[in-house]
C-alpha positions in Angstrom: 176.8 56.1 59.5 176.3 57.4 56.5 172.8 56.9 54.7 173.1 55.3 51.3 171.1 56.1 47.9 168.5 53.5 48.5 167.6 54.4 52.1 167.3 57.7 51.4 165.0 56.9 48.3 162.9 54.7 50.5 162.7 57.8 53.0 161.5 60.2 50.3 159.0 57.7 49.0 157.5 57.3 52.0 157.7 60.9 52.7 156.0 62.2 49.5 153.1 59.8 49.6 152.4 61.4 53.6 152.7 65.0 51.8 150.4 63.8 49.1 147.7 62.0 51.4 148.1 62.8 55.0 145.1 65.1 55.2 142.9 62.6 52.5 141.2 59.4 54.1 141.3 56.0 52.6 137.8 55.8 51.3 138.7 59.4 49.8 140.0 60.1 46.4 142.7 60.3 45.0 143.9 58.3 48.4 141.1 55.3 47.7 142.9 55.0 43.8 146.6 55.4 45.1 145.7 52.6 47.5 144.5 50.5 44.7 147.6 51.4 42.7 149.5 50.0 45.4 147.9 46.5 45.5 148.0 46.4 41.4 151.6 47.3 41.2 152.2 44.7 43.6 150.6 42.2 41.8 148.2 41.5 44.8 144.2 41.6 43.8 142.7 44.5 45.3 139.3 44.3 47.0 138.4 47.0 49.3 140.0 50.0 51.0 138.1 48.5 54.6 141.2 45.6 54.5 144.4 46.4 55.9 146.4 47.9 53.5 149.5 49.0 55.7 151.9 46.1 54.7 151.1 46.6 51.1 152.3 50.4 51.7 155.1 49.3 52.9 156.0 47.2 50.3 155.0 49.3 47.8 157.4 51.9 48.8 160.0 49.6 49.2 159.5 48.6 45.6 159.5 52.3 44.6 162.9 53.1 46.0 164.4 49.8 43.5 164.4 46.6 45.4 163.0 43.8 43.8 161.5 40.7 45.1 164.5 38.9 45.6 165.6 40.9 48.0 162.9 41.7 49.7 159.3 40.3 50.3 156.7 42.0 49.1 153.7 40.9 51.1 149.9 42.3 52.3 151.0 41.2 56.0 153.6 42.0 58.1 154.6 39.3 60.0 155.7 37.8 56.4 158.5 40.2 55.4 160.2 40.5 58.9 160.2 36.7 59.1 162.3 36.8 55.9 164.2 39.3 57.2 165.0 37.8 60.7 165.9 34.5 58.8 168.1 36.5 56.1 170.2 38.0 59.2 170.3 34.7 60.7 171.9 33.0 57.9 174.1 36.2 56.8 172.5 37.0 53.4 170.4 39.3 51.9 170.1 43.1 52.0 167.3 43.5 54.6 168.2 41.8 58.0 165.5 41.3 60.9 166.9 43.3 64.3 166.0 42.8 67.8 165.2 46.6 69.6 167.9 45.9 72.2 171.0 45.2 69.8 170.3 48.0 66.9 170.1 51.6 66.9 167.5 52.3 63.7 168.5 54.4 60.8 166.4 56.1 58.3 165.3 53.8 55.6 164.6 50.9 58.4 161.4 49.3 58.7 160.2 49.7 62.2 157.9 46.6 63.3 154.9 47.7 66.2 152.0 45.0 68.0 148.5 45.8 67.1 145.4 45.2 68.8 146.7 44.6 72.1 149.0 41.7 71.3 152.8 41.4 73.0 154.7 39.5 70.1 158.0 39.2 70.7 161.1 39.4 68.1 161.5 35.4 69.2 157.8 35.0 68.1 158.3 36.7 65.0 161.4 34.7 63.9 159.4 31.7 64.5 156.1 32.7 62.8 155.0 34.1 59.1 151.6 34.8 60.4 150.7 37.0 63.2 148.7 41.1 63.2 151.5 43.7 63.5 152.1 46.8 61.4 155.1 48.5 60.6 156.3 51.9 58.9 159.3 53.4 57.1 161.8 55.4 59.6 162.3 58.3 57.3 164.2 60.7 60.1 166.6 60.0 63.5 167.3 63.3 65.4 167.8 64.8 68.8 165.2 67.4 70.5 165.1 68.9 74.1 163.3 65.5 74.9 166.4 63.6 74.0 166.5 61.1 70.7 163.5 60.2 68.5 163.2 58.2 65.0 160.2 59.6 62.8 157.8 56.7 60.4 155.7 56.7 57.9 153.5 54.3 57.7 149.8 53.6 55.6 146.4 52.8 57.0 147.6 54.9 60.2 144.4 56.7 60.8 143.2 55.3 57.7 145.3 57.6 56.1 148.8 58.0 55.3 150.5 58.5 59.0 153.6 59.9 61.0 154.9 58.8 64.0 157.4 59.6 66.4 159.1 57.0 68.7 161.7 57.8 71.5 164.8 56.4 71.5 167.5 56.1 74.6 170.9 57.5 75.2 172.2 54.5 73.1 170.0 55.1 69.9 168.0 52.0 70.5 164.0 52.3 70.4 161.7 52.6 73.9 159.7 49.7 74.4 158.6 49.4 78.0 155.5 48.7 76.9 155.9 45.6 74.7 155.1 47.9 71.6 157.8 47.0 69.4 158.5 43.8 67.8 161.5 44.8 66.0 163.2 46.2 62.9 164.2 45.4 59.5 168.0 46.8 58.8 168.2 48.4 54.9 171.4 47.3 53.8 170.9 48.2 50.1 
């Protein structure tokens, strides 16, 4: 499948802020005043680099690469913008589209949904709830190594920094999650 101008966008966005930051933490500079940056361009009130900033990332990035906020929500929590994704997939509309693990192979420019703290959310829990602690990053690379398939993300507040990932992926393309990890992902159709 061929990746499209706005995918690849949200890729590179994600991928110069971990080349800019990776090695800087949060309560750092010039990271601490990016962070801020990406609260205020948000139009959320920042308060303090010590609360959870990884959703805004996120959205921020997505909002970089040219969606707008009617086609995706921009949110400080994670739980919000996959709900509105699972519920634009549901209903057929919309250019970002909530996918269960087990029924999508990610591509780069997804938004790849993890548990945090121990919890086991499902993708059933999500499409029923707006409020829940995950986190999620940007899939900014799918490849093949020795080990098999992988998808690489990008995500903020990982380390309290700007972080990269790698998750495994089957023979089919879909992600790994024997261990309840995942919740789900968020399909970039733009």
């Amino acid at each position: 499948m061929l990746t499209t101008k706005f995918q690849k966008r949200l890729a590179q966005v994600a991928l110069t802020e971990f080349d800019s930051f990776r090695l800087i933490r949060e309560n750092q500079q010039p990271l601490r005043d990016r962070i801020e940056q990406y609260w205020g361009e948000l139009g959320f009130a920042f308060k303090s680099v010590a609360i959870a900033w990884s959703a805004v990332f996120v959205s921020w990035c997505v909002k970089q690469a040219g969606a707008d906020a009617q086609q995706f929500r921009f949110a400080v929590a994670h739980a919000r913008f996959m709900h509105v994704a699972i519920q634009n997939a549901n209903a057929g509309t919309g250019v970002f589209h909530g996918r269960r693990l087990d029924q999508y192979a990610p591509k780069v420019g997804d938004i790849l949904q993890n548990n945090r703290g121990g919890n086991k959310f499902t993708f059933d829990f999500a499409a029923r709830n707006k409020a829940y602690e995950s986190h999620s990053a940007i899939v900014v690379e799918v490849g093949a190594d020795t080990l098999g398939k992988y998808l690489r993300t990008i995500g903020g507040n990982e380390g309290d920094s700007v972080g990269l990932k790698e998750v495994r992926l089957d023979a089919d393309g879909f992600v790994k999650n024997s261990s309840n990890v995942y919740i789900g992902l968020i399909e970039t159709l733009l």
